[in-house]
C-alpha positions as CSV (number, residue, x, y, z in Angstrom):
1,X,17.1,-12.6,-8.1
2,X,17.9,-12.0,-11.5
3,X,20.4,-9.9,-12.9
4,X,18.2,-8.8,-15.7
5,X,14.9,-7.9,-15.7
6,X,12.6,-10.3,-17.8
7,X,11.9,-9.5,-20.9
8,X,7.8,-9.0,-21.1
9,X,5.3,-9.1,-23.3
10,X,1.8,-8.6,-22.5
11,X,1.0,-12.2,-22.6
12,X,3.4,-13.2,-20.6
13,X,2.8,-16.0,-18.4
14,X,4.2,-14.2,-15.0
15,X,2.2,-11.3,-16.1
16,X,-1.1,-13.3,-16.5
17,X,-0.4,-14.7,-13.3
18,X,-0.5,-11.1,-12.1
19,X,-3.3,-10.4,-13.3
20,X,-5.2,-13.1,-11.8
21,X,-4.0,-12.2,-8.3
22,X,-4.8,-8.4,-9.0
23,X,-8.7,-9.9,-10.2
24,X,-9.2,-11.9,-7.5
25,X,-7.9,-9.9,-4.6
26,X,-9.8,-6.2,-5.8
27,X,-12.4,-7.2,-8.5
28,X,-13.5,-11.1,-8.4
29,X,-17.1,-10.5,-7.1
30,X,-19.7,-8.4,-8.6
31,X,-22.0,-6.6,-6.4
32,X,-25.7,-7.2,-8.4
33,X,-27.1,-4.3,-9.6
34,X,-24.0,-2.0,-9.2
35,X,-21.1,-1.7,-11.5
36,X,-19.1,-2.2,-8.4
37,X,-16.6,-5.2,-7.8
38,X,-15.2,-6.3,-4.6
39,X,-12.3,-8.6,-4.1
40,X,-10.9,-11.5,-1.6
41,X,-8.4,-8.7,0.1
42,X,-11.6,-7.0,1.6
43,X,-13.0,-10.2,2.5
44,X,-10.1,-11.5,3.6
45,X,-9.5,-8.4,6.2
46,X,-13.1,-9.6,8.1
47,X,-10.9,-12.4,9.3
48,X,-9.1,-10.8,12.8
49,X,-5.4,-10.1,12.0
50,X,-4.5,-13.2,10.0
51,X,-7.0,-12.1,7.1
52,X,-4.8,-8.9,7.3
53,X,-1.8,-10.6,6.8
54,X,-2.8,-13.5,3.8
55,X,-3.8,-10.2,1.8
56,X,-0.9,-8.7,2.1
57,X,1.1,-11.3,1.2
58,X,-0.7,-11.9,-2.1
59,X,-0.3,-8.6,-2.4
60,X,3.5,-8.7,-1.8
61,X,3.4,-11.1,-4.7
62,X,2.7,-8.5,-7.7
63,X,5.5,-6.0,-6.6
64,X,8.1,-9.4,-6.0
65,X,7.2,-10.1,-10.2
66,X,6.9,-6.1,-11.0
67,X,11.0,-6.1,-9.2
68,X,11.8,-9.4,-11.9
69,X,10.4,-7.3,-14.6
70,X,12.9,-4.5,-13.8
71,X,10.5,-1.3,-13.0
72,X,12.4,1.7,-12.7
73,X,12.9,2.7,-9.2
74,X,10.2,5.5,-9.1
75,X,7.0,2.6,-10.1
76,X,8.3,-0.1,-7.0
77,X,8.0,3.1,-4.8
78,X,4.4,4.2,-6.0
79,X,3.8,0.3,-6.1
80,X,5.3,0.0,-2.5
81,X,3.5,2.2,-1.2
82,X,0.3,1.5,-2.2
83,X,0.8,-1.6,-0.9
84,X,1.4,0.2,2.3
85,X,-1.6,2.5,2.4
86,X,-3.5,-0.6,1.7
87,X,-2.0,-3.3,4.7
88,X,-2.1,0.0,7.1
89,X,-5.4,1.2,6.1
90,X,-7.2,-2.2,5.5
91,X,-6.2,-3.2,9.2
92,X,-8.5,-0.6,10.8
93,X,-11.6,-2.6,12.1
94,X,-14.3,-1.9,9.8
95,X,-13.4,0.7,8.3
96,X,-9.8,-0.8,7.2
97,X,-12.2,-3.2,5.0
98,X,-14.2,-0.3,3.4
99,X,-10.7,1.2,2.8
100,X,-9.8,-2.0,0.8
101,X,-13.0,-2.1,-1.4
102,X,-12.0,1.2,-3.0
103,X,-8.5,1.2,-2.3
104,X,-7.9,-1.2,-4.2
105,X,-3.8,-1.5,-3.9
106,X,-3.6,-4.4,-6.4
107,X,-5.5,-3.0,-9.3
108,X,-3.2,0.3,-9.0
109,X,-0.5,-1.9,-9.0
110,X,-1.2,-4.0,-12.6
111,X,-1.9,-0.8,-13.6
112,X,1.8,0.7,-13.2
113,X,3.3,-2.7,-14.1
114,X,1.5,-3.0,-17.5
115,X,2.3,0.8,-18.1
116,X,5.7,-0.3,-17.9
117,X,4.9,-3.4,-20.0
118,X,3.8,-1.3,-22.4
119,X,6.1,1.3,-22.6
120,X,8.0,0.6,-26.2
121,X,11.6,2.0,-24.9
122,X,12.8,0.1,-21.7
123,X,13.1,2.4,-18.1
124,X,16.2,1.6,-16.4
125,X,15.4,-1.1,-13.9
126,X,15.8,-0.7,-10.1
127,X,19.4,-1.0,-9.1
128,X,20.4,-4.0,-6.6
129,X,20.9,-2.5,-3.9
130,X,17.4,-0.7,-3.9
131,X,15.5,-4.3,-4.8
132,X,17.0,-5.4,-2.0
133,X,16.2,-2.8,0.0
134,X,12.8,-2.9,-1.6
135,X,12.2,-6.8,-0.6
136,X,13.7,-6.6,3.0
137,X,11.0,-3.4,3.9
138,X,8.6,-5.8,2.3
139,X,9.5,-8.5,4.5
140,X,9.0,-6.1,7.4
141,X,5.4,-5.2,6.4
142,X,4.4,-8.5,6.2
143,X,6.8,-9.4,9.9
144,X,4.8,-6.1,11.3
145,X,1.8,-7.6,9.9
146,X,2.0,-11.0,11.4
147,X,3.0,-9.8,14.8
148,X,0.2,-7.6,14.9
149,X,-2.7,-10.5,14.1
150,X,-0.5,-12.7,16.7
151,X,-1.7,-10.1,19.5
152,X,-4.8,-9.6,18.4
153,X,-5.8,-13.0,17.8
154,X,-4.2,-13.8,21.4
155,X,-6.2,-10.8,22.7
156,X,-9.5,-12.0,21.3
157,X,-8.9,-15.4,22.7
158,X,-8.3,-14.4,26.3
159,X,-10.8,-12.3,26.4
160,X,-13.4,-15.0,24.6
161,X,-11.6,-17.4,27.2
162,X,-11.6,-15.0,30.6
């Protein structure tokens, strides 16, 4: 970790990056005939468990670069937590994936970070000890995430298998 933020620009390369990620995982297909645009992270939670967890974790990505940037405090919260409604509510079967289609965690996210991109007078970035905080409940997301597509991946094998 840093001990300063990075200084950004709107071209920045770790911010392009961001962007990407954000594209692909909410907006990267259109629907024909609709203004609507779905992502991989929607796709990606029709895969049992494990589909859960890969979108997460690419999600994960965009707060770990919004924490180098140095967002103040209250953004990695909103940004943490829309992480959070996302993994939670995307993992519902069915429904979890509708969730993520309109959800859309990783758009809301950008959005925050290039607010704070843009912002001309720099907020006071996150202290240590709450980044740290900040990565270790991410790490348990993605641990909670990845235990619970281990069991239900094992369940849908036994019961393919028995």
């Amino acid at each position: 970790m840093h001990n300063s933020p990075l200084k950004v620009t709107p071209n920045h390369p770790a911010l392009r990056r961001v962007r990407t990620v954000s594209r692909l995982l909410d907006n990267a297909i259109p629907i024909p005939g609709t203004r609507f645009r779905l992502g991989l992270d929607p796709v990606l939670g029709l895969l049992p468990g494990a589909g859960d967890f890969v979108g997460a974790a690419l999600s994960v990505y965009i707060v770990i670069e919004a924490v180098r940037f140095g967002l103040p405090r209250k953004t990695l919260v909103q940004m943490v937590t829309n992480l959070v409604l996302d993994s939670v509510g995307g993992s519902v079967p069915i429904l979890g994936d509708v969730f993520d289609a309109t959800w859309k965690a990783n758009s809301r996210n950008l959005a925050l970070l290039e607010a704070h991109v843009a912002t001309p007078e720099p907020a006071k970035a996150a202290d240590r000890r709450f980044v740290i905080f900040i990565v270790l409940a991410l790490l348990l997301l993605l641990i909670g995430i990845g235990v619970v597509a281990t069991l239900l991946i094992s369940w849908v094998v036994r019961t393919l298998a028995g």
